[in-house]
GURO-732551 format. One record per residue (C-alpha): residue in three letters; x negated, y negated, z negated. Coordinates in steps of 0.05 Angstrom, whole numbers, plus 5000, padded with zeros to 4 digits. Example, Ala and Ser with C-alpha at 12.3 -4.5 7.8 and 13.67 -1.06 7.14 Angstrom:
BEGIN
R_rest_u_v_w
R_ALA_4754_5090_4844 $
R_SER_4727_5021_4857 $
This chain:
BEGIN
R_rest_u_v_w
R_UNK_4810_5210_5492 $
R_UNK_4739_5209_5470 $
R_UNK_4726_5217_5406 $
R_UNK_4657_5226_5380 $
R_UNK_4656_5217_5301 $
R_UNK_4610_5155_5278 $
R_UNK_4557_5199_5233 $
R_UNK_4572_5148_5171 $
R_UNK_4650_5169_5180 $
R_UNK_4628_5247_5181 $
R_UNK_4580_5237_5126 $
R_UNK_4634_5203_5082 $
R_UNK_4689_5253_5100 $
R_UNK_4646_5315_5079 $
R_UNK_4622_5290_5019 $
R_UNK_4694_5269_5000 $
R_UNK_4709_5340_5025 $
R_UNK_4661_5379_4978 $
R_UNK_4672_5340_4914 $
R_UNK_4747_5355_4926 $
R_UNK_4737_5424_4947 $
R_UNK_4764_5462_4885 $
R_UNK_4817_5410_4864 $
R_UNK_4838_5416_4933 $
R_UNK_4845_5484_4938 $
R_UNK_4884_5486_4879 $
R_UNK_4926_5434_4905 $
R_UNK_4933_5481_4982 $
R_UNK_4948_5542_4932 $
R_UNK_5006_5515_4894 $
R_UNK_5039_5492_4956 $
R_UNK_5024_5552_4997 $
R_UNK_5064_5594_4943 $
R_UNK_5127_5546_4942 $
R_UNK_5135_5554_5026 $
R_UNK_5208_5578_5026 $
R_UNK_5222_5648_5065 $
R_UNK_5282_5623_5112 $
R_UNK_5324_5566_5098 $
R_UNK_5316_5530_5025 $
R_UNK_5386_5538_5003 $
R_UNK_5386_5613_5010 $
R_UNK_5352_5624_4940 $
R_UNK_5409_5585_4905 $
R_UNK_5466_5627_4865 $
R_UNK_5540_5610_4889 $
R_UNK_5543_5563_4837 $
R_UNK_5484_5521_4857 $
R_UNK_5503_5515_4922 $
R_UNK_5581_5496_4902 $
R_UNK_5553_5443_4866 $
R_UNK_5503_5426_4918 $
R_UNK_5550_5408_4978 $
R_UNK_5626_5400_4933 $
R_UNK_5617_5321_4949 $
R_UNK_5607_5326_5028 $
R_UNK_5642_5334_5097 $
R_UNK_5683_5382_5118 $
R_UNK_5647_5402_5169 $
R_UNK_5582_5397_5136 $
R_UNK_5605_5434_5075 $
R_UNK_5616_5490_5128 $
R_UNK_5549_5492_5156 $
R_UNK_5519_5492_5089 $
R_UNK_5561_5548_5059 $
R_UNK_5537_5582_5118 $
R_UNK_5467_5572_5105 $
R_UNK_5456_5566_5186 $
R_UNK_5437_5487_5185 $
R_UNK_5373_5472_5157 $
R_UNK_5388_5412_5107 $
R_UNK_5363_5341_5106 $
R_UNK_5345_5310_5040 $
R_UNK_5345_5231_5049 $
R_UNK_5300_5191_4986 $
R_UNK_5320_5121_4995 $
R_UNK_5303_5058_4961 $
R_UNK_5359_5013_4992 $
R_UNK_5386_4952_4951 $
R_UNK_5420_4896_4987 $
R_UNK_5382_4840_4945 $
R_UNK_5315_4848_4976 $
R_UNK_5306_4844_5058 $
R_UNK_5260_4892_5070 $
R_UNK_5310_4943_5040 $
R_UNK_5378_4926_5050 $
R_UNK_5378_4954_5126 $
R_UNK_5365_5017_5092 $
R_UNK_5447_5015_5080 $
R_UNK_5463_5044_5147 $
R_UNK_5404_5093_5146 $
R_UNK_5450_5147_5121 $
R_UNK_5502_5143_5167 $
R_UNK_5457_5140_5227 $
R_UNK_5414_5203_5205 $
R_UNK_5484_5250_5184 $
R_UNK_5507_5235_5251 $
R_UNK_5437_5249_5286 $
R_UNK_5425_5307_5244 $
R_UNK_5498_5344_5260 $
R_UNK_5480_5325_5332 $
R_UNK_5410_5369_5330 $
R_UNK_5438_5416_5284 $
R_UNK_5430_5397_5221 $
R_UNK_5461_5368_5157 $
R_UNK_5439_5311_5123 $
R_UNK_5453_5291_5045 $
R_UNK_5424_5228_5000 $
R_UNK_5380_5264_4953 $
R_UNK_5368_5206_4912 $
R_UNK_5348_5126_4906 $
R_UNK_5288_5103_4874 $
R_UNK_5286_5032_4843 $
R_UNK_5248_4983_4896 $
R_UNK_5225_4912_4863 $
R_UNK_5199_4855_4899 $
R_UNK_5130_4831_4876 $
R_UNK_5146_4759_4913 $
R_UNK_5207_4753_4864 $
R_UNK_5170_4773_4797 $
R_UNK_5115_4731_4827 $
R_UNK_5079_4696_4764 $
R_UNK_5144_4726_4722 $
R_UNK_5149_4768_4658 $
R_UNK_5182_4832_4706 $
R_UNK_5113_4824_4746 $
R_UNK_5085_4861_4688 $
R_UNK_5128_4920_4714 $
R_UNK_5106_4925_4784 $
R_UNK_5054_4965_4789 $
R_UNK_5078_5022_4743 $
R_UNK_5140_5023_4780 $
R_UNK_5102_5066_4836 $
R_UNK_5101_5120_4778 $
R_UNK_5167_5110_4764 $
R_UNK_5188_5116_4835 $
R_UNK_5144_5182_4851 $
R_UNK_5177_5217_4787 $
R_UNK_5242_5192_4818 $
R_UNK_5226_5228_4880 $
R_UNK_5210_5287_4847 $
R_UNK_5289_5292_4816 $
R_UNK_5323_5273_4874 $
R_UNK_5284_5335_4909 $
R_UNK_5287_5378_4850 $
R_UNK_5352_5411_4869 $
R_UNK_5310_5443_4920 $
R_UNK_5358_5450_4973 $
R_UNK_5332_5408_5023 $
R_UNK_5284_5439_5074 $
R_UNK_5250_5369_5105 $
R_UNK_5261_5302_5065 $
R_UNK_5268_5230_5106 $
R_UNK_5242_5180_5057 $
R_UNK_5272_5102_5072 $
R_UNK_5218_5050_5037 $
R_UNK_5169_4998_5064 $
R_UNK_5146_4951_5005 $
R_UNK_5088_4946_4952 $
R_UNK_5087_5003_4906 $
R_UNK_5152_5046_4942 $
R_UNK_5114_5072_5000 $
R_UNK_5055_5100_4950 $
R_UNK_5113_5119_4900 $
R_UNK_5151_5155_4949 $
R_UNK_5087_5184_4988 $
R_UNK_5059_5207_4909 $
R_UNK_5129_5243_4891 $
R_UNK_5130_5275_4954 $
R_UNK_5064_5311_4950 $
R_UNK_5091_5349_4892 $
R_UNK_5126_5383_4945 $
R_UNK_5069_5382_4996 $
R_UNK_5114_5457_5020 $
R_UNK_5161_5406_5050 $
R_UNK_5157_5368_5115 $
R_UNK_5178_5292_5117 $
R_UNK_5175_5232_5155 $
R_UNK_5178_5163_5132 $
R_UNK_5222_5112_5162 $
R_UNK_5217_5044_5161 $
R_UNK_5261_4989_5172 $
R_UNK_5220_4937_5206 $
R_UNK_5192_4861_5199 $
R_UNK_5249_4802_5202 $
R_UNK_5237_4756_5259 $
R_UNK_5181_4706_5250 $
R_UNK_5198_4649_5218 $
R_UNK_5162_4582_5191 $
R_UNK_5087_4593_5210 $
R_UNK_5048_4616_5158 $
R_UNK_5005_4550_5156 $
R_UNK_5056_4509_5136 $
R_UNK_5078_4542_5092 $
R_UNK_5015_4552_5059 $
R_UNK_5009_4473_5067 $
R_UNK_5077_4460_5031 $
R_UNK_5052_4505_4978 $
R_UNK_4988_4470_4962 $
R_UNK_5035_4396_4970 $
R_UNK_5069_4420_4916 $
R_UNK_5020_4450_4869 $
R_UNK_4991_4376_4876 $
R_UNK_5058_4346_4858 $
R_UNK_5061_4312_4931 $
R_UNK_5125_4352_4949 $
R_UNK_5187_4366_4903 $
R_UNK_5223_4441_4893 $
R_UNK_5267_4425_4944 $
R_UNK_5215_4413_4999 $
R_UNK_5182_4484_4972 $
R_UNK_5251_4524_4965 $
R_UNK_5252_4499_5050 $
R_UNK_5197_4516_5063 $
R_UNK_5196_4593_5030 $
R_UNK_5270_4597_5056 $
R_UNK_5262_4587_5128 $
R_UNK_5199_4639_5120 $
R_UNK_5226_4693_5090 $
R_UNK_5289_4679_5112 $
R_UNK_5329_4740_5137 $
R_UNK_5338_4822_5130 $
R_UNK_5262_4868_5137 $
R_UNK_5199_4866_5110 $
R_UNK_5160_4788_5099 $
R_UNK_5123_4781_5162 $
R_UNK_5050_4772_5135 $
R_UNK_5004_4826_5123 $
R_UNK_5009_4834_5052 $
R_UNK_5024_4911_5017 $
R_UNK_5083_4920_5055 $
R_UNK_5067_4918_5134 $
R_UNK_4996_4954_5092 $
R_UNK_5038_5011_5079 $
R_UNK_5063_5015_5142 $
R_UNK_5001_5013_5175 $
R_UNK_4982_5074_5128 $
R_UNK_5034_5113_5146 $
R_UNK_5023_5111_5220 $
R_UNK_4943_5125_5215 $
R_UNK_4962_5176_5167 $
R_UNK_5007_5211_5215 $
R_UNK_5082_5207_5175 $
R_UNK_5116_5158_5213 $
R_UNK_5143_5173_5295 $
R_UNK_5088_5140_5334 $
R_UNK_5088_5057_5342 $
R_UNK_5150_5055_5290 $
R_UNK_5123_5009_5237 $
R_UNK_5128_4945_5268 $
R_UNK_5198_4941_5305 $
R_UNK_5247_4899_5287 $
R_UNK_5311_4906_5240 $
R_UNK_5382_4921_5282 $
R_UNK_5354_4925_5348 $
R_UNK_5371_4989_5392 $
R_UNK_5307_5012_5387 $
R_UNK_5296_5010_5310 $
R_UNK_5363_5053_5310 $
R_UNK_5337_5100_5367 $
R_UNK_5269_5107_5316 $
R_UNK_5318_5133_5257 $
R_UNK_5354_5174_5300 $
R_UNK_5294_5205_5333 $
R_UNK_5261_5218_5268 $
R_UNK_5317_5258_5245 $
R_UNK_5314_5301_5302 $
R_UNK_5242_5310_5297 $
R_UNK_5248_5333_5230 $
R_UNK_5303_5388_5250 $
R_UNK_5241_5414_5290 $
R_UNK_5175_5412_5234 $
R_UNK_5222_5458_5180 $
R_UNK_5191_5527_5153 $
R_UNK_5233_5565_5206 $
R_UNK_5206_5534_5264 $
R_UNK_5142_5532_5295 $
R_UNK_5122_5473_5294 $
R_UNK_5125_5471_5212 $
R_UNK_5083_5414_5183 $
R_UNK_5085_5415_5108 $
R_UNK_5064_5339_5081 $
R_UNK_5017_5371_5041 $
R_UNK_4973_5392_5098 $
R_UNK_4987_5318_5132 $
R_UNK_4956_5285_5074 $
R_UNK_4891_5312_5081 $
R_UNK_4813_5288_5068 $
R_UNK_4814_5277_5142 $
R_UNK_4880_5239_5141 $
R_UNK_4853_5195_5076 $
R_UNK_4795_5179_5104 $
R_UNK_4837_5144_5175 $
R_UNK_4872_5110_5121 $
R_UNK_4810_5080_5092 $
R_UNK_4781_5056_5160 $
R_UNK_4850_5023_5180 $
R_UNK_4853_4983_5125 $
R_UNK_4782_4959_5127 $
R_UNK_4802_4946_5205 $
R_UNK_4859_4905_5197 $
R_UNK_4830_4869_5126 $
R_UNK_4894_4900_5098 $
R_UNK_4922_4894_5018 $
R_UNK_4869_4895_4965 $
R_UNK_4921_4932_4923 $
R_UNK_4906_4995_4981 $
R_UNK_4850_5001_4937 $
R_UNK_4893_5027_4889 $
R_UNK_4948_5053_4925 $
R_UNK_4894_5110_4962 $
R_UNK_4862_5134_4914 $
R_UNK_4925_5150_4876 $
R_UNK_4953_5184_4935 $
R_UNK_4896_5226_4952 $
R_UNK_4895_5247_4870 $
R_UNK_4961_5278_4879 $
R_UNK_4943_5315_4940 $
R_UNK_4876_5345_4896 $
R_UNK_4826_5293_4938 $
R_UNK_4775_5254_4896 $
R_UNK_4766_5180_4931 $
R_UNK_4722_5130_4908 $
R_UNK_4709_5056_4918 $
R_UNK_4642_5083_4936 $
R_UNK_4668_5116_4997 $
R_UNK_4711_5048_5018 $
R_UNK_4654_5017_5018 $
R_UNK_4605_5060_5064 $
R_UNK_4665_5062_5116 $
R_UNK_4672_4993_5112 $
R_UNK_4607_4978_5133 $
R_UNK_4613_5018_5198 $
R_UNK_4691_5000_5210 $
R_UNK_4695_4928_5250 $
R_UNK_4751_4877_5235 $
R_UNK_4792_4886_5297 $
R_UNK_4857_4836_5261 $
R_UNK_4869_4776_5245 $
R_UNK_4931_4774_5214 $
R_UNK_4963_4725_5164 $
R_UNK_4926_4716_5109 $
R_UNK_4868_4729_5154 $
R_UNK_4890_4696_5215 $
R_UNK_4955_4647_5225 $
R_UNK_4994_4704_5267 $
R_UNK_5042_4752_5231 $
R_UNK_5059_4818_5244 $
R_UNK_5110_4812_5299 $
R_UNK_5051_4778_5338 $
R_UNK_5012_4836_5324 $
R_UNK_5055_4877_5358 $
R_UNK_5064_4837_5414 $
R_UNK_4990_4842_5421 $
R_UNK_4986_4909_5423 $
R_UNK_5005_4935_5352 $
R_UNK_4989_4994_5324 $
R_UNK_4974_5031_5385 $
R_UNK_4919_4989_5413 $
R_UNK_4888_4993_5341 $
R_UNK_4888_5064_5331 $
R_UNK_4870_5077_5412 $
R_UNK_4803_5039_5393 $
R_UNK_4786_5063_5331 $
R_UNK_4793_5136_5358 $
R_UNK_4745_5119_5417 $
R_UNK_4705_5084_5372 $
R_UNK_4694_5150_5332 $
R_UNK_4714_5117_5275 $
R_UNK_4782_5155_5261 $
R_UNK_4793_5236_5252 $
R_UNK_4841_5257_5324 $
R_UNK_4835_5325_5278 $
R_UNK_4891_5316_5238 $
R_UNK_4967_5350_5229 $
R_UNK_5027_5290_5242 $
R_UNK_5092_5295_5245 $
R_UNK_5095_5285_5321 $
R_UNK_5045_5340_5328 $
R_UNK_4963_5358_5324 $
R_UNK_4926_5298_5335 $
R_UNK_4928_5225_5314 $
R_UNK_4924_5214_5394 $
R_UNK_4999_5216_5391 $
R_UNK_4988_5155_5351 $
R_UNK_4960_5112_5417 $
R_UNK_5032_5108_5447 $
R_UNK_5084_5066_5434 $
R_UNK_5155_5076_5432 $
R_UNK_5209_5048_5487 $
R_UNK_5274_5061_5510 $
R_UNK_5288_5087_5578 $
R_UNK_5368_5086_5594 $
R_UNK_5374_5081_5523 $
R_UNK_5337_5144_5503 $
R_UNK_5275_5140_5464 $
R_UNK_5216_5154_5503 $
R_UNK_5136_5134_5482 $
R_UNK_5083_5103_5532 $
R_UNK_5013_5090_5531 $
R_UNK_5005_5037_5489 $
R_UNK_4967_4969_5528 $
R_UNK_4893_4985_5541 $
R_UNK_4873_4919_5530 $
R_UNK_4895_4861_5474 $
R_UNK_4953_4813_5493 $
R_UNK_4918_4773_5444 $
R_UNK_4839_4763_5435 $
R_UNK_4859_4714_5369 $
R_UNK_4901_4766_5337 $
R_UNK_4875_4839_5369 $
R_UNK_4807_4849_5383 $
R_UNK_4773_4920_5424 $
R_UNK_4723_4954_5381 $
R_UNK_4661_4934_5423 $
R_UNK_4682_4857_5410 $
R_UNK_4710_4854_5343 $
R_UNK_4730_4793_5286 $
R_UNK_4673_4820_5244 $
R_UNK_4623_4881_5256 $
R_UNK_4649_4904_5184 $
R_UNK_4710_4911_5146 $
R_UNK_4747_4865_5112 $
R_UNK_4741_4893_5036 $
R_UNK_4679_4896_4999 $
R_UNK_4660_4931_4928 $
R_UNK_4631_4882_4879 $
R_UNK_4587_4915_4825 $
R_UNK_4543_4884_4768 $
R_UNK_4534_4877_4689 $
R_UNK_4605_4852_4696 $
R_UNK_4627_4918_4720 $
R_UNK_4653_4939_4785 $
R_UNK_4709_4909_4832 $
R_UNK_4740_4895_4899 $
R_UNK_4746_4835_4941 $
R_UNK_4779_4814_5000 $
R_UNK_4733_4771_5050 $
R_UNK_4766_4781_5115 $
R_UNK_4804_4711_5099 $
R_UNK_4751_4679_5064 $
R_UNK_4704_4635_5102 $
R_UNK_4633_4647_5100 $
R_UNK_4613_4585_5067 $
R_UNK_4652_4604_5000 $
R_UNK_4633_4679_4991 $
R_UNK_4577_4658_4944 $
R_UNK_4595_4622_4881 $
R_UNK_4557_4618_4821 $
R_UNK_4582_4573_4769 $
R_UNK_4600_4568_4692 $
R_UNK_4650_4606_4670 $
R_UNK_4718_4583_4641 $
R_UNK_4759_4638_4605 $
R_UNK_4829_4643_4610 $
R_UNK_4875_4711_4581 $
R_UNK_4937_4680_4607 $
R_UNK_4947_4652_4680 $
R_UNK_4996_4607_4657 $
R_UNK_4937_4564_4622 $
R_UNK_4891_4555_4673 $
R_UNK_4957_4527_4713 $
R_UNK_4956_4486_4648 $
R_UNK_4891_4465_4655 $
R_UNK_4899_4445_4731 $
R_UNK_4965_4407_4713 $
R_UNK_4919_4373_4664 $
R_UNK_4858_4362_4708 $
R_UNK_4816_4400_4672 $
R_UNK_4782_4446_4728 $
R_UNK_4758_4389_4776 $
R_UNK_4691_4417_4775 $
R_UNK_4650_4480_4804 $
R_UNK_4674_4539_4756 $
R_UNK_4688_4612_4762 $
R_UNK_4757_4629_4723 $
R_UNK_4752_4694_4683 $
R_UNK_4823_4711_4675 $
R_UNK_4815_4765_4639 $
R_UNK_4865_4819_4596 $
R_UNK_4906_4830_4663 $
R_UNK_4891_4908_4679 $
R_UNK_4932_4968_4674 $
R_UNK_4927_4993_4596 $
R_UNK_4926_4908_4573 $
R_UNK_5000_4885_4614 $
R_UNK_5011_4937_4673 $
R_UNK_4965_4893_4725 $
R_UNK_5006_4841_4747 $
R_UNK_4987_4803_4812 $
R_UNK_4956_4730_4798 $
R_UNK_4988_4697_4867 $
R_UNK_5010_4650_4823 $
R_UNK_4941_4625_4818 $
R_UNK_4927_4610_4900 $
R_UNK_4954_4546_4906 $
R_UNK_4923_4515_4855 $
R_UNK_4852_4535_4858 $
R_UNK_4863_4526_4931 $
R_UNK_4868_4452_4923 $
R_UNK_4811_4451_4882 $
R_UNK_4771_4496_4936 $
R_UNK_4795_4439_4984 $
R_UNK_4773_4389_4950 $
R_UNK_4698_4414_4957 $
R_UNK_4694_4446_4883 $
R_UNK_4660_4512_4889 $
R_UNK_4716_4559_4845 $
R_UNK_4722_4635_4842 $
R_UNK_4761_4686_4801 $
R_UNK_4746_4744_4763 $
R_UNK_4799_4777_4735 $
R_UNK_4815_4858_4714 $
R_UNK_4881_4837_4750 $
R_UNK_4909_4843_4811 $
R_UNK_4925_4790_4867 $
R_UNK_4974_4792_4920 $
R_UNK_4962_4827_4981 $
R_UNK_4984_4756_5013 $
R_UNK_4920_4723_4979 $
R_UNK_4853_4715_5008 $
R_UNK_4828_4648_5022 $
R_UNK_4792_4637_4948 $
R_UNK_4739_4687_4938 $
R_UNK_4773_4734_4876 $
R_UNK_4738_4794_4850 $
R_UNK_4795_4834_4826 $
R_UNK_4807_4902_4798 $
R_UNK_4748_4887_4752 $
R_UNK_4734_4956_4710 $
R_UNK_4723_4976_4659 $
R_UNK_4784_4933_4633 $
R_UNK_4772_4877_4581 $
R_UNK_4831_4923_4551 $
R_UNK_4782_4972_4538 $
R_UNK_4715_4942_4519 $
R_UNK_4700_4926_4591 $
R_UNK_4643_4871_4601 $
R_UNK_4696_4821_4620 $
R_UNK_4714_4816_4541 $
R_UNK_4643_4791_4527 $
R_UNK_4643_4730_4577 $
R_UNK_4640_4662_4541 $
R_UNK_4656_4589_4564 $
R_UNK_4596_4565_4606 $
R_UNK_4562_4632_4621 $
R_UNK_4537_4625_4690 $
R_UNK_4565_4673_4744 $
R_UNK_4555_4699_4809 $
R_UNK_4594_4727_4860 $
R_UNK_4564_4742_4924 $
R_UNK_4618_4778_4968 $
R_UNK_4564_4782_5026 $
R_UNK_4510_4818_4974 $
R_UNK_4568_4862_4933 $
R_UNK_4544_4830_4871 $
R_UNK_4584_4804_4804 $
R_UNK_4533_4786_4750 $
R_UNK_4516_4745_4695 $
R_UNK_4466_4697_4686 $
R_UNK_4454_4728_4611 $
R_UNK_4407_4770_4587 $
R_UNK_4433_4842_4584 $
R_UNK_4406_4861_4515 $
R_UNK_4434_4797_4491 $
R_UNK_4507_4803_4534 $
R_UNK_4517_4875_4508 $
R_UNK_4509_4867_4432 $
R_UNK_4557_4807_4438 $
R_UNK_4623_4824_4399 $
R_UNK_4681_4850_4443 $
R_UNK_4739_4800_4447 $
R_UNK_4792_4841_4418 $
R_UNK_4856_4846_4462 $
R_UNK_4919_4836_4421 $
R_UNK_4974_4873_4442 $
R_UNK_5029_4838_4422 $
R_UNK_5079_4787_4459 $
R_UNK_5063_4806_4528 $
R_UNK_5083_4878_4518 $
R_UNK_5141_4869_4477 $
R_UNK_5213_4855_4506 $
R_UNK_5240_4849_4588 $
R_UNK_5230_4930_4598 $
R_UNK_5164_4923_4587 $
R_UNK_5165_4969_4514 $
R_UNK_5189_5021_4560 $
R_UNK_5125_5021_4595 $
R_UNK_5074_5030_4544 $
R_UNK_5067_5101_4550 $
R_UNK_5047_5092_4620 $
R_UNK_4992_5039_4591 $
R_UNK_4965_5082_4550 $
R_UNK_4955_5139_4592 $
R_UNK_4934_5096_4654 $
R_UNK_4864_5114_4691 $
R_UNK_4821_5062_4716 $
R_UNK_4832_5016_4778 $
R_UNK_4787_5052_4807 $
R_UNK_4822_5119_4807 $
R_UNK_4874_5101_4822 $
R_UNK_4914_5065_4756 $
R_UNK_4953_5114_4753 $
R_UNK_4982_5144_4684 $
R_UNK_4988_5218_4724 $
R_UNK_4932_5266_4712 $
R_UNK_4957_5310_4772 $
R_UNK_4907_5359_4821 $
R_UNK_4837_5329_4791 $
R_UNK_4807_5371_4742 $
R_UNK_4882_5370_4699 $
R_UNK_4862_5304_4669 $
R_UNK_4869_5228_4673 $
R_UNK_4806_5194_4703 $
């Protein structure tokens, strides 16, 4: 497979590679000293280990007390409430069985909590989302903590468990793992109706009934929501990023071959432990080569804005320094090869028909736009990554995946793409610095510039739509909504309604320190807006009428002020009051407080870069 690295890609991976040169060497050290001599369990007293295996099998309690087996630690986030989880129930089963077939054992290590942003969607538990991901990667770390497990199999697909579970993980980078997921449900109600049922509604043209049918019949049985929001995101992350089996992101929940995947990735990691060969620690998976594939798949495939976050989080806790910068130089070189609901009408089970994640990666490699120098858990080289799985007499096998798209409206080659760039641009200006997702906005409404209306609750600019208030060109500056002000929750809520009043021919735009669904797209939104209002950020000296601009094509967010003048304005103070106080959310304010910026991540751990919160 040829593979000659674009310069730009090169460029951008060693200078991401010398600013994290000592932070990753510290990070390499600390996990090079914690690679366990022989079997984990080994190191435990008698009494550990009673305690460690009292609960199991017979037969397994055997091969543990033997120390013989190597052990399987499983870190799952199943609930039966939310689909994309609750196949995760038979997980277990499937991988103890597999694993005593290789010779292994397997054992639950632990659950993490796994919410559903599409439930808390415009709700007061929103407010918790994106702080769960912390929550979840500190989970990880006690269900491994009893460090007897010498490979973990971590179960999660959606928002912030992936990143969670990826995060917790990498403070064990000594131990190998491999993520499984549990699929897409079948496609249901196409995406443009239900986006037109949505907008009826907002306009009062449909009732709730008519809406609860509609959202019903789309997300409407067990595995991940079909569009390419932060879930099917994450799983296109963890394929480019080597820690899924090849081509198992996309396959459906309860079919033989999604079983045959779970199965097979037990076995497989029965073969990566310390004792074998073929050892892959996840800490030398996740590295700058490995971050920087992740980058250029999601500019290819226009993926979740809230990757924006999600990477540079990751890559903290494996001692790499990212930066929006470095997004946006790949994404100038890295074509749109998707379109993909929001971006396109097809969902991700189209996708796959297409071609899926083989085709994708198969170009982007020959396109020289993706590192094939990289450690996976199917072996050296993201290559393995251009197959796609099968069955053959019911055993899993992998094949070349399809040469050419099934689909030139959904999958596009490299030399004929969607859009010579990617579908994320970084948006800087006197009103600080931000990300936007154009891939699903059409050309002629990536420029606004308009007054300004200021809002520090979504809930009243619904107010003011209800009211009709905002028939008119405006930019909304919904502002207060980052990490340290609420936990940055997502603003879906908002899409329907300014989406009427884009259709209507208004010219409208948001700028908001918040966060909007990885589902959104089709108003132009520059989100992730830093420095915070929360924390004297520019945002909390925009007034009623100011005259924006945001040019998506140009990267620009300014203000039509005079900067002398803007900057001596008084700060807007943020009160922190009602919105932080009852629902779980008290429990979160020490993670508000010591949260970083968007940009590095939001998250409130410090970890491998230069021991302190940035």
């Amino acid at each position: 497979m040829t593979n000659t690295l674009h310069p730009i890609v090169r460029e951008i991976t060693d200078r991401i590679r010398k600013r994290s040169q000592d932070s990753r060497r510290e990070y390499l050290d600390e996990m090079y000293v914690r690679k366990p001599k022989g079997l984990a369990r080994k190191h435990l007293t008698a009494g550990n280990q009673a305690h460690a295996f009292a609960g199991c099998a017979l037969h397994d309690k055997q091969a543990l007390f033997g120390a013989s087996w190597p052990n399987i630690g499983i870190v799952t986030s199943y609930n039966d409430m939310l689909s994309a989880h609750q196949p995760f129930e038979k997980y277990p089963e499937i991988i103890r069985k597999a694993a005593r077939e290789a010779g292994a054992t397997a054992q639950v290590a632990g659950g993490v909590p796994a919410m559903c942003d599409g439930v808390t969607q415009g709700q007061p538990g929103m407010e918790l989302s994106l702080f769960s991901r912390d929550v979840i990667a500190m989970a990880t770390a006690i269900s491994l903590s009893h460090d007897t497990f010498d490979v973990a199999l971590y179960l999660g697909v959606c928002d912030k468990i992936v990143p969670g579970l990826l995060i917790g993980a990498l403070q064990f980078g000594h131990l190998p793992g491999i993520f499984i997921p549990a699929g897409p449900m079948p496609s249901g109600l196409p995406n443009k109706e239900k986006a037109r049922i949505r907008q009826l509604f907002a306009e009062g043209k449909v009732d709730r009934a008519a809406l609860l049918k509609a959202e019903s019949e789309s997300y409407h049985s067990p595995g991940t929501c079909t569009f390419y929001g932060t879930a099917n995101s994450n799983q296109m992350l963890m394929e480019v990023m080597g820690l899924h089996l090849p081509g198992a992101a996309f396959v459906n929940p309860g079919t033989p071959l999604r079983q045959a995947l779970t199965a097979g990735a037990t076995r497989r990691a029965t073969e990566i432990t310390a004792e074998k060969e073929a050892y892959t620690p996840i800490g030398e998976v996740i590295g700058v080569n490995a971050i920087v594939n992740a980058i250029v798949g999601l500019m290819a495939t226009g993926g979740s804005t809230n990757l924006t976050l999600h990477i540079p989080a990751i890559a903290k806790a494996a001692g790499i320094d990212v930066r929006w910068d470095d997004f946006s130089a790949l994404s100038t070189v890295t074509p749109l090869l998707t379109r993909i609901y929001p971006n396109g009408q097809a969902d991700v089970n189209h996708f796959h028909a297409a071609g899926g994640m083989g085709f994708l990666i198969s170009e982007l490699l020959n396109a020289g736009l993706m590192h094939d120098d990289v450690k996976t858990v199917a072996g050296h080289g993201l290559s393995h990554y251009a197959q796609e799985p099968g069955l053959d007499d019911n055993k899993l096998v992998w094949r070349d995946a399809p040469t050419q798209s099934g689909n030139l409206d959904i999958l596009r080659p490299a030399s004929d793409p969607f859009s010579e760039e990617g579908g994320l641009r970084v948006l800087d200006g006197m009103l600080g610095r931000g990300v936007i997702k154009i891939s699903a906005v059409k050309k002629e409404h990536r420029l606004v510039s308009a007054p300004a209306i200021v809002f520090e609750d979504q809930n009243d600019l619904l107010t003011a739509f209800e009211a009709g208030e905002l028939n008119k060109d405006f930019i909304a500056v919904v502002r207060f909504q980052g990490p340290s002000a609420n936990g940055m929750p997502e603003l879906h809520k908002l899409t329907p309604s300014l989406g009427v009043l884009q259709d209507r021919g208004f010219k409208v735009a948001l700028v908001t320190d918040g966060r909007m669904s990885g589902a959104s797209g089709n108003i132009p939104a520059a989100i992730h807006v830093g420095p915070e209002a929360a924390k004297g950020g520019p945002l909390a000296r925009v007034r009623n009428g100011d005259v924006i601009t945001l040019d998506a094509e140009a990267g620009v967010l300014s203000i039509a002020v005079d900067e002398a003048e803007f900057f001596a304005r008084p700060l807007i103070p943020f009160l922190k009051n009602a919105p932080q106080a009852g629902f779980g959310r008290n429990l979160f304010s020490t993670l508000r407080h010591n949260c970083s910026s968007a940009e590095s991540g939001a998250t409130s751990f410090g970890l491998h870069i230069d021991g302190e919160i940035k």
